[in-house]
C-alpha positions as CSV (number, residue, x, y, z in Angstrom):
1,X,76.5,-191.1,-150.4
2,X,74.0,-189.2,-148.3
3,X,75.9,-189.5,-145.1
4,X,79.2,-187.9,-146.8
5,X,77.3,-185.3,-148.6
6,X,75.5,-184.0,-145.0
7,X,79.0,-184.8,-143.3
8,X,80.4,-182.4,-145.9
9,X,77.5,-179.6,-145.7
10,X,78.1,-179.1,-141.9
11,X,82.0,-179.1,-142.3
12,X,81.1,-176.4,-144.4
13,X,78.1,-174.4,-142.0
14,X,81.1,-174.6,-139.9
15,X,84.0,-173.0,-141.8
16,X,81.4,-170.6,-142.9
17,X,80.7,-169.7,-139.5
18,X,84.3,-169.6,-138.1
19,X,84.9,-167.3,-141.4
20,X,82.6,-164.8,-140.3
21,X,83.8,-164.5,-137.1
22,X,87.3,-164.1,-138.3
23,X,89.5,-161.1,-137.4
24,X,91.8,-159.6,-139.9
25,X,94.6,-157.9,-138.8
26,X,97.1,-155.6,-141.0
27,X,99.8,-153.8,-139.2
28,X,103.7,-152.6,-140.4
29,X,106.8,-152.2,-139.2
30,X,107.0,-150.1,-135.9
31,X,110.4,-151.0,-134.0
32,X,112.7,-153.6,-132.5
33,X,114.9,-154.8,-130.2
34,X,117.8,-157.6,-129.6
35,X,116.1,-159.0,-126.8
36,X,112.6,-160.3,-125.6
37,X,109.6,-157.9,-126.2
38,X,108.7,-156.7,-122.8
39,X,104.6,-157.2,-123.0
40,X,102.5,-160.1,-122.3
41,X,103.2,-163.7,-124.3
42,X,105.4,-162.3,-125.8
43,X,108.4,-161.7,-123.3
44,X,108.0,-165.8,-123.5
45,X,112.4,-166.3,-124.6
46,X,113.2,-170.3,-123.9
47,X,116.6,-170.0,-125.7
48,X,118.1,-166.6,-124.4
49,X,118.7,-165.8,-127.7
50,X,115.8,-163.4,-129.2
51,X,114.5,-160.5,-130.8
52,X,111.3,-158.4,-130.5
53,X,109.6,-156.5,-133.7
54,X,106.6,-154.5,-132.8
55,X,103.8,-153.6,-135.5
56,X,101.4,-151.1,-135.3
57,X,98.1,-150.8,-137.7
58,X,94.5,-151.7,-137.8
59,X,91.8,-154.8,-137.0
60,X,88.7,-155.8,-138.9
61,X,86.4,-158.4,-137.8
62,X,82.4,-159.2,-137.1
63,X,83.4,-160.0,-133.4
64,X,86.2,-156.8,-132.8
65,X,84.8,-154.5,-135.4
66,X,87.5,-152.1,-136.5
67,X,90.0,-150.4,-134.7
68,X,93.8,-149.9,-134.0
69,X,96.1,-153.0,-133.4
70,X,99.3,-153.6,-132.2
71,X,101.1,-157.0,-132.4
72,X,104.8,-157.5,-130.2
73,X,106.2,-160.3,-131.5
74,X,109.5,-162.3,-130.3
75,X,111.3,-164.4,-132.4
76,X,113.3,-167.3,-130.8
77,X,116.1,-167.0,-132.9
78,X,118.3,-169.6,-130.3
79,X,115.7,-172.3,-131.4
80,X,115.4,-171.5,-135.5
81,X,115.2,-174.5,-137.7
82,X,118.5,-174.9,-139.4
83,X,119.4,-173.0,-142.8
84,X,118.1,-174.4,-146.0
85,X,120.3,-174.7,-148.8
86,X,118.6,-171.4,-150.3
87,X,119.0,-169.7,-146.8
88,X,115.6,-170.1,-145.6
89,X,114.9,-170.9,-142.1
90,X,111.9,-171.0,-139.4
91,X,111.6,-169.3,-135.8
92,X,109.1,-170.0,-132.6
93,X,107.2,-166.8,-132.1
94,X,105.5,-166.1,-129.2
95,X,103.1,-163.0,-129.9
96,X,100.8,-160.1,-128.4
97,X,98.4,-158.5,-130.1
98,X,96.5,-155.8,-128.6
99,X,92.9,-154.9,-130.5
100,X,90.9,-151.8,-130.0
101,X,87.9,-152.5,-132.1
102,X,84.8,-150.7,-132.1
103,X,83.0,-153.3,-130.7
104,X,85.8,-155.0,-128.1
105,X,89.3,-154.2,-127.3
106,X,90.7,-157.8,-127.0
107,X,94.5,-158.8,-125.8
108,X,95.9,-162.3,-127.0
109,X,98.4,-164.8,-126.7
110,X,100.0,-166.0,-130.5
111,X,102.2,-169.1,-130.5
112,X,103.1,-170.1,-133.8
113,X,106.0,-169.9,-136.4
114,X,107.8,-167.1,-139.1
115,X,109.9,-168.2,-142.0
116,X,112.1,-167.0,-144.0
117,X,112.1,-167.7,-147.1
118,X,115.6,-165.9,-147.8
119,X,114.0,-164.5,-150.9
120,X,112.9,-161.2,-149.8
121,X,110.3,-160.9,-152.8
122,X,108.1,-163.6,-151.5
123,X,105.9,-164.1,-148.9
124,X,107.1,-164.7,-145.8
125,X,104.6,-167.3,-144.1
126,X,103.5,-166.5,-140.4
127,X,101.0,-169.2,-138.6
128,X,100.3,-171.0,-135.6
129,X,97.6,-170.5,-132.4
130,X,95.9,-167.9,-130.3
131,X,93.7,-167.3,-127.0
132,X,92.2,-164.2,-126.1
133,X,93.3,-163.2,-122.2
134,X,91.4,-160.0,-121.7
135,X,88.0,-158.8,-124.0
136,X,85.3,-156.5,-122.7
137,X,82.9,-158.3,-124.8
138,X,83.4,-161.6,-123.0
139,X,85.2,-163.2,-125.4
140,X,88.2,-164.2,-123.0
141,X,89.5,-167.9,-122.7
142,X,88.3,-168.2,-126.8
143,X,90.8,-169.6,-128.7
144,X,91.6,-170.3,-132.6
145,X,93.9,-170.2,-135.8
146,X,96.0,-167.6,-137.6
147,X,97.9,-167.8,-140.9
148,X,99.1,-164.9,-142.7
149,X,102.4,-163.4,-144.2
150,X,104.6,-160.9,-144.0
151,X,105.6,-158.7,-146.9
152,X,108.8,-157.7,-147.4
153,X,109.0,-154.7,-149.2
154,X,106.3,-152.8,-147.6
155,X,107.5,-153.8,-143.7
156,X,103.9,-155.3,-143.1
157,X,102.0,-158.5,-141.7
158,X,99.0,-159.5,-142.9
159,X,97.2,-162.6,-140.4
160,X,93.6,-163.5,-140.8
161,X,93.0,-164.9,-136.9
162,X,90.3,-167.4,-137.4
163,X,88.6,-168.9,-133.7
164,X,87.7,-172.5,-133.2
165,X,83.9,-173.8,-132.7
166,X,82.6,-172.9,-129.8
């Protein structure tokens, strides 16, 4: 009974520590195009067949502090998931997000997923990976977890990008 309960107090410690290291990033609607977005990880197209939305906003977080953000995002749309019956479906994204925090400017690399719901007054959920390339606080070759959503009817995406253990 001991073991588990220590097991389970540093499993927290942990998620309490990646938690306060977490960036949260907030950014709406900008532009888009019917092709690959042109910066970084995100001009990543395996299909041929995508789109790039670009969001513009700002970045909170104990490591970035707070700033502007910008997030390029292409959507695979040659590789979606098929159509549910309720015309939901899921895309490959392949993301750059560009931070310029008070305390870093940071650019990463998002891999990860968007769906669709088909329901446009629900959350839209967005998830997947990140590594930071650049970061004038040393932070470069870090890596973590993002989860977020996009809203609908206010054009926006909300992610919370949460970095592994180091």
């Amino acid at each position: 009974m001991r073991r588990i309960s220590f097991v389970g107090a540093i499993a927290l410690l942990l998620s309490i520590a990646a938690d306060a290291h977490a960036q949260i990033v907030t950014v709406i609607f900008s532009n888009s195009t019917t092709s690959a977005c042109t910066v970084g990880y995100a001009t990543n197209c395996p299909s041929g067949n995508c789109s790039c939305q670009v969001y513009t906003g700002s970045v909170s977080g104990a490591a970035v502090g707070k700033g502007a953000a910008t997030l390029s995002i292409t959507l695979d749309n040659g590789n979606a998931v098929p159509p549910s019956p309720t015309g939901g479906f899921c895309v490959p994204i392949y993301g750059d997000l560009v931070v310029n925090g008070s305390k870093d400017i940071e650019d990463d690399s998002l891999f990860g997923s968007f769906c669709d719901q088909a329901k446009q007054n629900l959350l839209q959920p967005i998830m997947g990976g990140y590594g930071i390339n650049s970061s004038n606080a040393r932070q470069a070759g870090h890596n973590g977890t993002f989860t977020g959503n996009y809203i609908h009817q206010k054009a926006e995406i909300k992610i919370t990008l949460r970095p592994l253990a180091q």
